[in-house]
GUKOLRO-11012 format. One line per field, with one value per residue (C-alpha): residue in three letters; x, y, z. Coordinates in steps of 0.02 Angstrom, whole numbers. Layout:
# GUKOLRO-11012
aa <- (ALA	...)
X <- (X	...)
Y <- (Y	...)
Z <- (Z	...)
//
This chain:
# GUKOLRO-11012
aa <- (UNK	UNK	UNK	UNK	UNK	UNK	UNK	UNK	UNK	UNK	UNK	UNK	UNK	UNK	UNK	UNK	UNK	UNK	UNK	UNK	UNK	UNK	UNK	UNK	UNK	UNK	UNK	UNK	UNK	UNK	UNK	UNK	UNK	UNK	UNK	UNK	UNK	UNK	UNK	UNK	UNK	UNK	UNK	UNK	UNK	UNK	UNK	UNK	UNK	UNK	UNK	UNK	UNK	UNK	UNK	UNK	UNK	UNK	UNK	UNK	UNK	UNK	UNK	UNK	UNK	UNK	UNK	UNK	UNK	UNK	UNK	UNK	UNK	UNK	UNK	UNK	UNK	UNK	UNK	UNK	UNK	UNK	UNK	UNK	UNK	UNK	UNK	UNK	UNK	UNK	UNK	UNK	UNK	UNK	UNK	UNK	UNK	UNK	UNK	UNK	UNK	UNK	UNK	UNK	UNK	UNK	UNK	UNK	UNK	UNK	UNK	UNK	UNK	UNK	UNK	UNK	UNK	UNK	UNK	UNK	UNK	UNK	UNK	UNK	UNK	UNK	UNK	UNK	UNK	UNK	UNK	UNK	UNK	UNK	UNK	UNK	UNK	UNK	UNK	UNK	UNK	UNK	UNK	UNK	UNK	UNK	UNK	UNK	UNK	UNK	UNK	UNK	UNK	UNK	UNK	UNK	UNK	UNK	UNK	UNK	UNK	UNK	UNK	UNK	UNK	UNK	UNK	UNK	UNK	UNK	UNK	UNK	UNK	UNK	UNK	UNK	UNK	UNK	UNK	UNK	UNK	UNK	UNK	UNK	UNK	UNK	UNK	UNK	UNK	UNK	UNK	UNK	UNK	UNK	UNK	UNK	UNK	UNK	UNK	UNK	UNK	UNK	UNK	UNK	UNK	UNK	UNK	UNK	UNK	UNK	UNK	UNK	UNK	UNK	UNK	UNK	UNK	UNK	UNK	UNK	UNK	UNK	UNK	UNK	UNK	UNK	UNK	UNK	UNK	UNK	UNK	UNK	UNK	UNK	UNK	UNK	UNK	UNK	UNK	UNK	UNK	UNK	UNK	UNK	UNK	UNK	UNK	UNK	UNK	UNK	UNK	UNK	UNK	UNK	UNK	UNK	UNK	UNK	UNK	UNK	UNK	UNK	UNK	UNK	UNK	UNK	UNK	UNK	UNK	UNK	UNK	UNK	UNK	UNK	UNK	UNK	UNK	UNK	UNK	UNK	UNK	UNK	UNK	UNK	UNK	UNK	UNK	UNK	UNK	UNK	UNK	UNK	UNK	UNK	UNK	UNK	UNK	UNK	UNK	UNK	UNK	UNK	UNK	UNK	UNK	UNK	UNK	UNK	UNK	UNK	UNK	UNK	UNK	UNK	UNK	UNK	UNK	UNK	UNK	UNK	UNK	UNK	UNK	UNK	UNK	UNK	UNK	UNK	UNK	UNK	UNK	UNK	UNK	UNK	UNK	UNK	UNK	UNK	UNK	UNK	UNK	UNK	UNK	UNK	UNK	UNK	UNK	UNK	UNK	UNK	UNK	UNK	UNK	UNK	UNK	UNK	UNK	UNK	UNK	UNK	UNK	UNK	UNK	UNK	UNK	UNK	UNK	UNK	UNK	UNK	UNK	UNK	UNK	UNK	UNK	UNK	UNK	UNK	UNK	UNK	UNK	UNK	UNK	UNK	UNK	UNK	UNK	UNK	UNK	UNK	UNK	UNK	UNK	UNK	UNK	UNK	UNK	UNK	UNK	UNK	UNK	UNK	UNK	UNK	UNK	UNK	UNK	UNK	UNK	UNK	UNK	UNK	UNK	UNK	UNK	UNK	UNK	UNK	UNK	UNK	UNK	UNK	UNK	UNK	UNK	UNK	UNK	UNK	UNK	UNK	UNK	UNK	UNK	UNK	UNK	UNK	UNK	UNK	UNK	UNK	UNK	UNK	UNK	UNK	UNK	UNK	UNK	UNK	UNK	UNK	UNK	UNK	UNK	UNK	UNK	UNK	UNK	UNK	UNK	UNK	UNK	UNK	UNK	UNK	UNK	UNK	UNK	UNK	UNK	UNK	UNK	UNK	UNK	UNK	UNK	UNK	UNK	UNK	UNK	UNK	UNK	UNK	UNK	UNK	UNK	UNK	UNK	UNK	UNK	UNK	UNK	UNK	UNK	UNK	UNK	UNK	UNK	UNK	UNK	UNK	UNK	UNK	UNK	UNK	UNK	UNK	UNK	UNK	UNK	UNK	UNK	UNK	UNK	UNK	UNK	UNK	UNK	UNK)
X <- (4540	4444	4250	4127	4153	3970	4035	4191	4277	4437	4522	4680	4713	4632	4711	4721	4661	4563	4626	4816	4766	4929	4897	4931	5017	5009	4917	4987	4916	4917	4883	5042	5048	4953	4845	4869	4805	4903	4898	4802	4661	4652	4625	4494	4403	4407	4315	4183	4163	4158	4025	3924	3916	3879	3777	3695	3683	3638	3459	3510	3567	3710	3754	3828	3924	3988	4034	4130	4222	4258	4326	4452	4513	4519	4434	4276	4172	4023	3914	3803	3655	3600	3407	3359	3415	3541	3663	3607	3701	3646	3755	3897	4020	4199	4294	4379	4325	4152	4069	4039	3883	3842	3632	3519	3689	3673	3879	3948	4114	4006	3918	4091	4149	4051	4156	4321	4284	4397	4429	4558	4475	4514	4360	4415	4322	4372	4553	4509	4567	4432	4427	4270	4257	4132	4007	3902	3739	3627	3420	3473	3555	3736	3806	4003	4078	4164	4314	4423	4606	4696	4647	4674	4819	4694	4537	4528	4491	4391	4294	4245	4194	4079	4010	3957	3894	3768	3726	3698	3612	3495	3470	3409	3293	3229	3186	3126	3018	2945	2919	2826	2707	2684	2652	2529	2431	2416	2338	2223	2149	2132	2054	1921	1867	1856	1712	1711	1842	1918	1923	2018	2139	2172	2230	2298	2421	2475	2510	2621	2717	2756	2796	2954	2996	2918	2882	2780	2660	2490	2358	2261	2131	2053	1933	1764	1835	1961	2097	2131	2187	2119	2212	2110	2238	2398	2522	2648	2555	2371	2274	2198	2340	2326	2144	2076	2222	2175	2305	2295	2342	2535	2579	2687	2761	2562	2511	2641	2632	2445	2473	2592	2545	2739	2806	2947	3109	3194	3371	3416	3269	3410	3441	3260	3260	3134	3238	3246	3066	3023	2972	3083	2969	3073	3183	3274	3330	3223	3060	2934	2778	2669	2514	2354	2288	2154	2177	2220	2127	2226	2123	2269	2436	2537	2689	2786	2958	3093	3134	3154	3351	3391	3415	3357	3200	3269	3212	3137	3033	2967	2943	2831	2741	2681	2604	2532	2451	2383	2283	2219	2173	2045	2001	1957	1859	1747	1717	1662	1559	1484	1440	1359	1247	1203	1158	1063	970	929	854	757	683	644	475	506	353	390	575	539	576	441	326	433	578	472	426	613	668	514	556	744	697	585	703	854	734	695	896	888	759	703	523	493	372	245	140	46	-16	-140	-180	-367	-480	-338	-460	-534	-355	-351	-533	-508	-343	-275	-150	25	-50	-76	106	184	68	146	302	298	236	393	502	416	404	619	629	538	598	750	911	883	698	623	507	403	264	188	49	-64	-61	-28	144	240	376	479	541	673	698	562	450	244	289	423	332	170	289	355	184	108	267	230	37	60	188	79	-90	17	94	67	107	232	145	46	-103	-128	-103	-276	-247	-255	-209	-201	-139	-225	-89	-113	27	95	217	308	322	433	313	250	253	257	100	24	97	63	-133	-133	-55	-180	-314	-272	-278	-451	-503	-426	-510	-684	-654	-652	-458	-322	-267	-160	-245	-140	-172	-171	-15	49	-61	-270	-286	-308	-210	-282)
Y <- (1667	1755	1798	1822	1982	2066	2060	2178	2106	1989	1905	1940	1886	1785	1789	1609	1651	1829	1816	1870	1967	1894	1861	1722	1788	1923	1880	1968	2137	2167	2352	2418	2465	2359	2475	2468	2549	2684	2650	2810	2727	2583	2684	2776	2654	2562	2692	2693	2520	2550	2671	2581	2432	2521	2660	2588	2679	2848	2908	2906	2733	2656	2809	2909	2758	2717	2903	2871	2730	2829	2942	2857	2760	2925	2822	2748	2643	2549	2429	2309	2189	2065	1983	1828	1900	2029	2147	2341	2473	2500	2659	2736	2881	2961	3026	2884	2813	2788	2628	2497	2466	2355	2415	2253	2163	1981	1948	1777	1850	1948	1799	1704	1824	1783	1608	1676	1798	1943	1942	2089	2135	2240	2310	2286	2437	2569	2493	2535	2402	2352	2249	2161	2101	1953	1988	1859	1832	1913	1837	1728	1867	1915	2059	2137	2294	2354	2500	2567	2495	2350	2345	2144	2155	2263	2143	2085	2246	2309	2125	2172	2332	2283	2141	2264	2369	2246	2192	2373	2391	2244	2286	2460	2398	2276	2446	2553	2416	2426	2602	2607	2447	2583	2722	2625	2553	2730	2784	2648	2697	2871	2844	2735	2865	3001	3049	3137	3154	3305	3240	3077	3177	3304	3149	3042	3195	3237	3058	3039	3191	3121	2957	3006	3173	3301	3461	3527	3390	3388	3262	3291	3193	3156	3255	3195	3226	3110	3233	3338	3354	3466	3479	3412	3440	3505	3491	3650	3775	3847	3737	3912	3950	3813	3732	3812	3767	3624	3533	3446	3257	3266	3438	3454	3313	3287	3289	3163	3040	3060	3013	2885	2804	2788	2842	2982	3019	3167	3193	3379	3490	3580	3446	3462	3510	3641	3729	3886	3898	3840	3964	3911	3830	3696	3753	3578	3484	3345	3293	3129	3106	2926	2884	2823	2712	2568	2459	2532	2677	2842	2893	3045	3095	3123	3230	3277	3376	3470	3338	3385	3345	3445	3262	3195	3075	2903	2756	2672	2842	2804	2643	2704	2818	2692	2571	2726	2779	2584	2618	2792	2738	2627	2755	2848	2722	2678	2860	2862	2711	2792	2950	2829	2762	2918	2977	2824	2805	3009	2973	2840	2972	3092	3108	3113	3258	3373	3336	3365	3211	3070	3010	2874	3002	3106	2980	2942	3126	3171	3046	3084	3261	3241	3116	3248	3370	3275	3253	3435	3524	3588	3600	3545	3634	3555	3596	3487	3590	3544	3632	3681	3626	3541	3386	3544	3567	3401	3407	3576	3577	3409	3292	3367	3521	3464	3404	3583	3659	3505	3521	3715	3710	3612	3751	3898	3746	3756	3950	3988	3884	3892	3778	3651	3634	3484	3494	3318	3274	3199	3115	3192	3350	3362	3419	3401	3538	3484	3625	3578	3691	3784	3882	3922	4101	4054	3938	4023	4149	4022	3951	4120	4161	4003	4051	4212	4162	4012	4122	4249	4143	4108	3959	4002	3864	3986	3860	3914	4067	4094	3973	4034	3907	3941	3823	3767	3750	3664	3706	3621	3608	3471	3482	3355	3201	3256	3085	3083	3028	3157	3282	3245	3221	3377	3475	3377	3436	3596	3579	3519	3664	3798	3697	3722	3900	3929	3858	3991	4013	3951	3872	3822	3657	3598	3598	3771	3906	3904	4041	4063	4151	4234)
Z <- (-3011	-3116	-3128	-3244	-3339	-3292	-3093	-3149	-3009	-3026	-2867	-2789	-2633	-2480	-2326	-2234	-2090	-2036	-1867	-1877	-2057	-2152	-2352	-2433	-2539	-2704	-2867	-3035	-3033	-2870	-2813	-2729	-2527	-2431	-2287	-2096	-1973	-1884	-1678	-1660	-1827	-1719	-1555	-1637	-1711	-1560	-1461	-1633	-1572	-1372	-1415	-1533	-1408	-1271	-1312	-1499	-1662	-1671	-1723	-1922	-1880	-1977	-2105	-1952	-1896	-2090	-2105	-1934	-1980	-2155	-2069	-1962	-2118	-2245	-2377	-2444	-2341	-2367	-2291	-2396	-2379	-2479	-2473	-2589	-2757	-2751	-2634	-2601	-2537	-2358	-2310	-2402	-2331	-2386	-2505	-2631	-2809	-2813	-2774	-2917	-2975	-2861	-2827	-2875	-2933	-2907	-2886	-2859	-2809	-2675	-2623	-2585	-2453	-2318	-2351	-2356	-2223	-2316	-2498	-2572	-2765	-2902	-3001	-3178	-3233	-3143	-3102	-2902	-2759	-2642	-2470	-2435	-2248	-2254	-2081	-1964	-2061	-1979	-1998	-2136	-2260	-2266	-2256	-2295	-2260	-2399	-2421	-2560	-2535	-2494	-2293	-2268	-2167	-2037	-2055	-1894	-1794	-1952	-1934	-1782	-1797	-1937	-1819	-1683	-1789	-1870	-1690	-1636	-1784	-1738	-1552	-1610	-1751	-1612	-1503	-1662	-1701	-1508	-1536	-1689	-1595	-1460	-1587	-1693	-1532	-1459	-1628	-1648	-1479	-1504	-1671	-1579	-1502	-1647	-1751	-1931	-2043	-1992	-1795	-1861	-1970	-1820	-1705	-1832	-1891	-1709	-1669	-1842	-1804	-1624	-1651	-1792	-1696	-1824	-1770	-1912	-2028	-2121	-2185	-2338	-2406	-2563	-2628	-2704	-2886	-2840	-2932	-2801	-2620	-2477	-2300	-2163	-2019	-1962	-1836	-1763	-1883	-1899	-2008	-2064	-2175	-2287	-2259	-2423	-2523	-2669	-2704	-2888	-2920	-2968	-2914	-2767	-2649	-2589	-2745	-2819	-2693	-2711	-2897	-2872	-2706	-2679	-2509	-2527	-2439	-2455	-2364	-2447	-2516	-2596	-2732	-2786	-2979	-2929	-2757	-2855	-2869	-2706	-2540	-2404	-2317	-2228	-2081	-2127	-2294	-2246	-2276	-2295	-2359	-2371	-2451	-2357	-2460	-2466	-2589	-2759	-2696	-2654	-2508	-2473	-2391	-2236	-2250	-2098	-2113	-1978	-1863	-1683	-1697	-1867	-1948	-2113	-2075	-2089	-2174	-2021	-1975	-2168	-2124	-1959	-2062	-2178	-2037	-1963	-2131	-2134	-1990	-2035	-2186	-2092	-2020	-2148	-2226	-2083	-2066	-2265	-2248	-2084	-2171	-2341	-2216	-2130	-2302	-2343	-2189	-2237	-2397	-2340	-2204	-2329	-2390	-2583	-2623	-2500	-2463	-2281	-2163	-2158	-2010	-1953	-1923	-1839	-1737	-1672	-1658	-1545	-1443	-1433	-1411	-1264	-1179	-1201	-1118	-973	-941	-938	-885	-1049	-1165	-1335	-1457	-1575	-1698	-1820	-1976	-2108	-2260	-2258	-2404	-2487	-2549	-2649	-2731	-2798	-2866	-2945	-3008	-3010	-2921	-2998	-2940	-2741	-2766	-2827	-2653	-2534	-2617	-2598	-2429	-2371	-2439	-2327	-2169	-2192	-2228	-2065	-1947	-1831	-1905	-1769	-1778	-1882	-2008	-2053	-2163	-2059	-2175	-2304	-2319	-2131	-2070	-1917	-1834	-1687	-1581	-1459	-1331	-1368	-1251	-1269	-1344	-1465	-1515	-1556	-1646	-1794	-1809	-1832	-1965	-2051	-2049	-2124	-2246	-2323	-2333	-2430	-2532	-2730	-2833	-2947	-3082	-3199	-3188	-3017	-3007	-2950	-2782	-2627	-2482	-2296	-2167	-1973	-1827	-1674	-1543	-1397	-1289	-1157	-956	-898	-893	-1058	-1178	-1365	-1365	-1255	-1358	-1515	-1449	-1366	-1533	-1632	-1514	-1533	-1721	-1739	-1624	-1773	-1897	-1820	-1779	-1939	-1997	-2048	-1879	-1734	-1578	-1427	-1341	-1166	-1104	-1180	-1156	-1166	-1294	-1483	-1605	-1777)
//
């Protein structure tokens, strides 16, 4: 019977019943020598099966068990799959004619075997013979094993062979599938726990690389150009070798998958168009890289390469990369929309004149501060400054000009202060430093330097170049049952003392030391 002339296939022979492999009988055309298998093929590929029953497929799954069965037989084997619309190539090993196109083909004469059970063909086009062994649908889609030759007098053992081998094939997807649950629940709860991008890139890197047997891998992430990649973590190498790298959008295997968002499998480095070019960097030919992605949006990569084993990475460990790049890639995002609000919730505690923190912040970071000092045994350092005559700036030179000096004065507040301290406007022209940690004497210190800095220092506006401004500090500092309030009274205190001893000075308040600075 013959078939439509876009299969390439024509029909010639059905045996009647698969069991006892006898044909029917021979059609015109009929390749000569039918195949059998010698009693030491059949011993052999009876211990494939033994094997594959009772110890499953190996890690690459069903390529090493095609090339197996390929090479028992001395020819071309195959084993194909077909979903809703058309039969792929699932594994392919041996020497022989090469396969017909048969990728994304949508064959009726394919589709009929899983009917007949074993159908003998002759590809038109390339004049090759080729046995198809119809197999057990397995979840609803059928599936054939497929080799060069006329092999239907040997279908039964061949049937199955090919049976087993989907079921192994099934039983081990069933326990790759349990692994990848594990993997993905074990990263979910680590990244629970992490903080910052570069902590959740650390453990979401380590975990990939673990969970598909890697034993070198990095993450990169977008950067805010979104047209380049920086590395935020590696695993089996020092992230200091590559963390100042930029990677650009399409150069590289990051960079390509970061252009593409595709996922990419490669099985030998040495067929890359660009091997000659490349370091050797890879102590195997295999390598895999996935996108993270949200959306449309590219928010980086994950490549991971020398498996543990010396094997290629296989399509499942793809497969587990991808959900694992699902879940950093919320990751990712919460830690972005964390670090928006931080940045928000900063701008709206910055004071927009002097850029210094506002009065309400200060408010909740004395607090924290004197709490964390209490848990420890520590002192915190105040000191409320006002800028003396300042209503006389305003009068004299104007409003713009009081906000160059507050504006001016926050700069010198930052420059002489320690990285941790906080500086606040605390209202006015009155300002606010919080010390943590600090003790009466360091204290007095950086409000003496901020003292003597202000009085010498000159507007840079050429309009007032003839101001002078000085500042009054009031210092104090915590015991353990110090409150907020206390110590902000006993800092103001002190302040109002330097103003009526005649301002431009420090005066330390009650619960630091008694004397007065000038």
């Amino acid at each position: 019977m013959d078939y439509p002339l876009d299969s390439g296939f024509t029909e010639l022979l059905s045996p009647s019943d698969p069991r006892d492999g006898m044909p029917r009988g021979e059609a015109p055309g009929h390749p000569a020598g039918l195949r059998v298998l010698a009693p030491e093929e059949s011993r052999r590929l009876q211990e494939i099966t033994a094997r594959i029953t009772e110890a499953g497929l190996p890690a690459d799954g069903l390529a090493t068990a095609i090339a197996l069965i390929a090479d028992v037989v001395g020819t071309k084997v195959a084993l194909l799959g077909k979903d809703a619309r058309a039969w792929t190539v699932l594994a392919e090993a041996g020497a022989g004619p090469a396969l017909p196109a048969l990728q994304g083909a949508s064959l009726e004469t394919l589709d009929r075997v899983g009917d007949a059970k074993t159908i003998m063909l002759e590809h038109w086009r390339s004049g090759e013979g080729w046995t198809l062994l119809g197999l057990t649908r397995r979840a609803g889609a059928p599936s054939m094993l497929m080799l060069a030759g006329d092999w239907t007098r040997s279908a039964p053992p061949l049937l199955q062979l090919g049976q087993n081998l989907l079921l192994a094939e099934c039983t081990c997807a069933v326990a790759r599938a349990a692994e990848a649950r594990v993997a993905a629940h074990r990263l979910s709860l680590a990244l629970t726990r992490a903080t910052g991008v570069r902590s959740v890139s650390e453990l979401a890197i380590r975990n990939a690389a673990r969970a598909v047997h890697a034993q070198l891998a990095a993450l990169a992430v977008a950067n805010a150009d979104g047209q380049s990649l920086s590395i935020m973590a590696t695993y089996g190498y020092p992230l200091t070798l590559v963390e100042h790298l930029r990677i650009p959008r399409g150069e590289g295997v990051l960079g390509s998958v970061f252009q593409t968002g595709l996922p990419l499998r490669v099985t030998d480095v040495g067929a890359l168009q660009d091997t000659r070019r490349r370091r050797s960097r890879y102590r195997t030919n295999s390598f895999a890289v996935v996108p993270i992605t949200n959306g449309r949006e590219i928010l980086g990569a994950m490549c991971v390469t020398d498996r543990a084993d010396g094997r290629p990475f296989s399509q499942f460990d793809l497969s587990t990369l991808r959900t694992l790049a699902a879940i950093v890639a919320l990751a990712l995002v919460r830690e972005r929309a964390h670090a928006q609000a931080y940045s928000y919730a900063q701008a709206a505690a910055i004071d927009p004149v002097s850029g210094l923190f506002n009065r309400r912040y200060f408010q909740a970071r004395l607090e924290e501060e004197l709490q964390r000092a209490q848990r420890h045994t520590l002192s915190v350092g105040l000191l409320m400054i006002d800028v003396d005559d300042f209503k006389m700036v305003n009068d004299t030179y104007g409003h713009l000009a009081g906000d160059a000096v507050i504006r001016d004065i926050g700069e010198i507040l930052r420059r002489s202060v320690r990285v941790f301290d906080i500086c606040t406007r605390f209202g006015g022209e009155e300002f606010a430093v919080v010390m943590p940690g600090s003790g009466p004497e360091d204290a007095a210190r950086i409000a003496e330097r901020i003292r003597e800095r202000i009085e010498n220092y000159r507007a840079s506006e050429p309009d007032l170049a003839t101001l002078r401004t000085t500042v009054s500090i009031g210092l104090s500092v915590s015991t353990p049952a110090t409150s907020a309030r206390d110590l902000i009274s006993s800092a103001d205190h002190a302040l109002y003392q330097a103003k009526r001893a005649g301002k431009n000075q420090v005066c330390v308040g009650e619960s630091g030391r008694n004397d007065q600075t000038s």
